[in-house]
C-alpha positions in Angstrom: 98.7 72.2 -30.2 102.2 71.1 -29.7 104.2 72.4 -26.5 106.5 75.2 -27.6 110.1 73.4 -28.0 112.8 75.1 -25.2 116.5 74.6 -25.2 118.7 76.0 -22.1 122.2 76.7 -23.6 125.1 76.2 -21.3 128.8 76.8 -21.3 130.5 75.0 -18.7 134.6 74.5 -18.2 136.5 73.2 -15.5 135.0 69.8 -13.5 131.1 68.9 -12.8 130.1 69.9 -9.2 129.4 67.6 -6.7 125.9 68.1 -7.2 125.9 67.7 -10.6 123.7 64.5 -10.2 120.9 66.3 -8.7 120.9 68.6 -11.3 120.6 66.5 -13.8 117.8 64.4 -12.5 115.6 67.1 -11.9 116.9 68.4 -15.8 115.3 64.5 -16.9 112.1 64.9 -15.4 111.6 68.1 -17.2 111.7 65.4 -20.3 110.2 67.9 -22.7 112.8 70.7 -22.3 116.3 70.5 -24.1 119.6 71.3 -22.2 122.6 71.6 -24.4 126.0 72.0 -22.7 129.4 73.2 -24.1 132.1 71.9 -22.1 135.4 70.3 -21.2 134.2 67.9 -18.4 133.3 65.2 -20.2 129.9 63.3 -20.1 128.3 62.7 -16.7 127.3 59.2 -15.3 123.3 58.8 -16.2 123.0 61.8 -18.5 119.4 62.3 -19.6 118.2 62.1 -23.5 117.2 66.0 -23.2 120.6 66.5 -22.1 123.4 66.9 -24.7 127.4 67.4 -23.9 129.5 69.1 -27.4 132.6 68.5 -25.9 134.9 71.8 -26.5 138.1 72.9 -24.6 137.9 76.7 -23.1 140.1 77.8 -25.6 138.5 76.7 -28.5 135.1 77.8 -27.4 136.2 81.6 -27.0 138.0 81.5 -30.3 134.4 80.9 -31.4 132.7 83.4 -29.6 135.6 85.6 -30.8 134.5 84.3 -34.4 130.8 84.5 -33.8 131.3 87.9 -32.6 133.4 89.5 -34.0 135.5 90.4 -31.1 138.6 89.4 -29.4 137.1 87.4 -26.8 140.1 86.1 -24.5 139.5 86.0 -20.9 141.2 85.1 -18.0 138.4 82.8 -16.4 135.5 80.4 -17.5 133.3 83.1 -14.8 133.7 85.2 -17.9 131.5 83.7 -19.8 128.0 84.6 -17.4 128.8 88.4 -19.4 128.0 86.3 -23.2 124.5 85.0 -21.4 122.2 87.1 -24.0 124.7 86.4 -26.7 124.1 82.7 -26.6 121.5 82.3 -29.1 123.5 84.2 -31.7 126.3 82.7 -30.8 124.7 78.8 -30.8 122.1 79.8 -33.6 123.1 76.8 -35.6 122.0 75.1 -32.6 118.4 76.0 -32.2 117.0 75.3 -35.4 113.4 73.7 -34.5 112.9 75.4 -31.2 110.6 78.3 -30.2 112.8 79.6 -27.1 116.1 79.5 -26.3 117.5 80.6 -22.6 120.7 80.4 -20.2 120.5 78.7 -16.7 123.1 78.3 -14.1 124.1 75.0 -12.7 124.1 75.1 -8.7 120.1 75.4 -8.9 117.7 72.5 -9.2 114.5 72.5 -11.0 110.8 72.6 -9.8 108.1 72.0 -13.0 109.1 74.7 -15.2 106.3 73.7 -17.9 104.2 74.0 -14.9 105.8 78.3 -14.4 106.6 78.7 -18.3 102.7 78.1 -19.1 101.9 77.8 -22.4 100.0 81.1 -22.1 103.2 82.9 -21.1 105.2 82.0 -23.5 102.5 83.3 -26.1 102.4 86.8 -25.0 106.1 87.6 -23.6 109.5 87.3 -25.9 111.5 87.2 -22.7 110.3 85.8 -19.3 112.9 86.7 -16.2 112.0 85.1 -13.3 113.4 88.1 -11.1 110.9 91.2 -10.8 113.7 94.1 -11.3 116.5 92.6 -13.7 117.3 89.6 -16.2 118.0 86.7 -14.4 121.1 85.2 -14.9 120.4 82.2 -13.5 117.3 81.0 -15.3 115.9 83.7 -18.7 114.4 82.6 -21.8 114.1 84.6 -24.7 112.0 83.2 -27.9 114.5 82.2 -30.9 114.2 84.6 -33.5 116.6 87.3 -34.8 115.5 89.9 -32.7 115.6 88.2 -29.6 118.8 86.2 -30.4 120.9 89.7 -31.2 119.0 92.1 -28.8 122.2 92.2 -26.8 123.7 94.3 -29.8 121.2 97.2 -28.6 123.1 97.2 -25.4 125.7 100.1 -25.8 129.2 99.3 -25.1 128.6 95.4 -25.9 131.5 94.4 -27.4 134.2 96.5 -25.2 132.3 94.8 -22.2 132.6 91.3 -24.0 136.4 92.1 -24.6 137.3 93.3 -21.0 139.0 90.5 -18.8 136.9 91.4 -15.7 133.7 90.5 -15.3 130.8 93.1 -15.5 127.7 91.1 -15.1 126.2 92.2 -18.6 123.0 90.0 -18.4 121.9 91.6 -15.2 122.6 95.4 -15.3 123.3 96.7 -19.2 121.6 94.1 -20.7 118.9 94.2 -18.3 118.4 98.2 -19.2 117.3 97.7 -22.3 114.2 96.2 -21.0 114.2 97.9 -17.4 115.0 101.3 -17.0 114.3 104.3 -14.7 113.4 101.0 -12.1 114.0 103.5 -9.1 111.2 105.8 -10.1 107.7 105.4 -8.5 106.0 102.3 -9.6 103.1 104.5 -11.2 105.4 106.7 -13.4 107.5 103.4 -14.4 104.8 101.6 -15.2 103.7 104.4 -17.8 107.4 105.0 -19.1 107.8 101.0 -19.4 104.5 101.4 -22.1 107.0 103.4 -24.6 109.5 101.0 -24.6 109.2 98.4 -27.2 111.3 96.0 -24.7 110.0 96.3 -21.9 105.8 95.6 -23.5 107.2 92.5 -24.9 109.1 90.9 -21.9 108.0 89.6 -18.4 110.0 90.3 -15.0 107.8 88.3 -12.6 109.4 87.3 -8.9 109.7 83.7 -8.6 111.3 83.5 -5.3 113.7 81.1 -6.7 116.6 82.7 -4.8 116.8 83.0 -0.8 119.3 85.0 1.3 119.7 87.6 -1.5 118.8 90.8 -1.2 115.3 90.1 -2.5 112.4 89.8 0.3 110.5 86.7 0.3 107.0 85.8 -0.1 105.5 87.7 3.4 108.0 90.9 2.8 110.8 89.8 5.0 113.4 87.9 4.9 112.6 85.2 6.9 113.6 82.5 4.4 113.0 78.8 4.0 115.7 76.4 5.5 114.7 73.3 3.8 113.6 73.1 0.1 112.0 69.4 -0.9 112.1 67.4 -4.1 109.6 65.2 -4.8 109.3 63.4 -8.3 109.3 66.7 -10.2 107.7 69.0 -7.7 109.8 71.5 -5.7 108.4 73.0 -2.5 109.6 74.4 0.7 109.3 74.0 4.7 108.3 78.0 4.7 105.5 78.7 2.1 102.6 75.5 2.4 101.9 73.6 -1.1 103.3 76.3 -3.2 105.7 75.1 -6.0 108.4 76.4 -7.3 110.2 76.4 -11.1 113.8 76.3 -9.0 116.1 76.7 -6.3 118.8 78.5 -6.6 121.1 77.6 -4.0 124.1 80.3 -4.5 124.5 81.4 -0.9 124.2 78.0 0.3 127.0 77.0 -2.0 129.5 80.0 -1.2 129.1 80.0 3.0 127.8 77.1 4.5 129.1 74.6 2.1 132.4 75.9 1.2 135.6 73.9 2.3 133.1 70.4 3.0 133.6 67.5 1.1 130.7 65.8 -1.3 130.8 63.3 1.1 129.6 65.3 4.2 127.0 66.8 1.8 125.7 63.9 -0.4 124.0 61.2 2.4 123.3 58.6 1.7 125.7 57.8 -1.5 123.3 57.7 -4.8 120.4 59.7 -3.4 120.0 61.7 -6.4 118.2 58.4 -8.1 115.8 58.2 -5.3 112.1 59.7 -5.9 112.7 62.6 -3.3 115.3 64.0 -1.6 115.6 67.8 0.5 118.2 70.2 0.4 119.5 71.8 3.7 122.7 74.4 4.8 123.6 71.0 5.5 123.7 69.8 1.9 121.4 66.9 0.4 119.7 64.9 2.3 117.2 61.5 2.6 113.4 63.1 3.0 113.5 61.6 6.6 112.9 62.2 10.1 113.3 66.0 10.6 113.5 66.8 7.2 109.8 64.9 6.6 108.9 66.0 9.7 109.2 70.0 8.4 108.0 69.3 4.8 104.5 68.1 5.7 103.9 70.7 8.4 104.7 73.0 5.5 101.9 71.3 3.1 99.2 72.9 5.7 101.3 76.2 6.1 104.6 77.9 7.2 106.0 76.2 10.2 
């Protein structure tokens, strides 16, 4: 039986992150999963064959989300565009022919073995798998491609004014998320029976992948004591915090908005082409060469939590 086909849709205006080679090496060695991008930037150094650019200014990608639509869809910002998340595969439909799940995905992550997470077996019983426990995750959600699942966002009430609206309202993660979660403050007993009458919710997965420290979420042992080096290694992503366990991604968000804001690639990139290299860790220090410390940490961590 053939692997189902996946294809990560991404709109993305503006310039490539410094870090943009990391991501995409850790996007090749997920060789069997599709990443198509919609963008301005132009085409990387080294881009991957599962990784496709359609070059498109901002302008004349919201004039076809507008057409696509059916809306006036002009904002202010590119950071618009995380609102039109569960409207991608309507909007890109042309785009997916062929492929049995479609899904969005930030870009300041980097990615474990998500065949390894996104099991074969999952994908057969769930039509959306979020990798947060409580609410789609914005970051990294795939939904299977058919019609259903492509224009579920439509059920959302109040879509389209939300779409319209200059400001941002972080649709994939609180309305859009309702349709499948709801009543998520009641007792986990009476959820669990309310979540049985809703069609959504029985056909969807909200498992916690821990892919996001120094958010509000608790980690792994119920604190939030989190990991402070996270290690590549030739496709597997692990941690100094949580032994041999692997992870489908790291989302580095926090990282990216405190400890590296204001630094230069340079300060945070050592040495110069490390992305190529079989392994490499990330740090609130940025990316680094799996050496001294950083080795050090990671195979303490293979026998436990340091």
């Amino acid at each position: 039986m053939n692997p189902s086909r996946i294809r990560l849709l991404i709109p993305y205006f503006g310039r490539w992150p410094f870090w943009m080679p990391f991501f995409l090496r850790t996007c090749k060695r997920n060789a069997d999963i599709d990443w198509l991008f919609f963008s301005d930037c132009g085409v990387p150094d080294d881009l991957p064959d599962n990784v496709r650019i359609v070059p498109i200014s901002f302008a004349d990608y919201c004039q076809l989300v507008s057409e696509r639509l059916g809306i006036s869809f002009k904002p202010n910002n590119p950071y618009k565009l995380c609102d039109i998340k569960p409207a991608l595969g309507h909007i890109h439909a042309d785009h997916l022919d062929g492929f049995d799940f479609w899904g969005f995905s930030d870009i300041d992550l980097i990615y474990g073995d998500l065949r390894g997470y996104f099991s074969e077996d999952r994908l057969a019983r769930y039509d959306l798998l979020s990798t947060h426990a409580r609410r789609v995750s914005g970051h990294l959600c795939l939904l299977r491609n058919n019609e259903r699942m492509r224009q579920a966002f439509m059920c959302a009430p109040g879509w389209q004014a939300c779409f319209e609206a200059p400001k941002h309202h972080a649709f994939d993660e609180a309305a859009f998320s309702r349709l499948f979660i709801r009543r998520k403050n009641w007792p986990e007993a009476l959820r669990r029976v309310a979540d049985r009458f809703n069609p959504w919710r029985r056909c969807s997965e909200f498992n916690e992948a821990f892919s996001t420290p120094h958010a509000r979420v608790p980690w792994l042992s119920g604190g939030f004591d989190f990991p402070n080096c996270w290690v590549w290694n030739d496709g597997r992503l692990t941690n100094n915090r949580d032994g041999a366990r692997d992870f489908p991604y790291f989302h580095f968000i926090t990282w990216k908005n405190a400890k590296w804001s204001g630094r230069t690639p340079e300060s945070l990139v050592q040495p110069e082409n490390l992305a190529a290299q079989q392994s490499w860790c990330v740090t609130e220090q940025g990316f680094r060469a799996l050496d001294g410390v950083a080795v050090a940490g990671w195979r303490a961590s293979a026998d436990g939590p340091l």
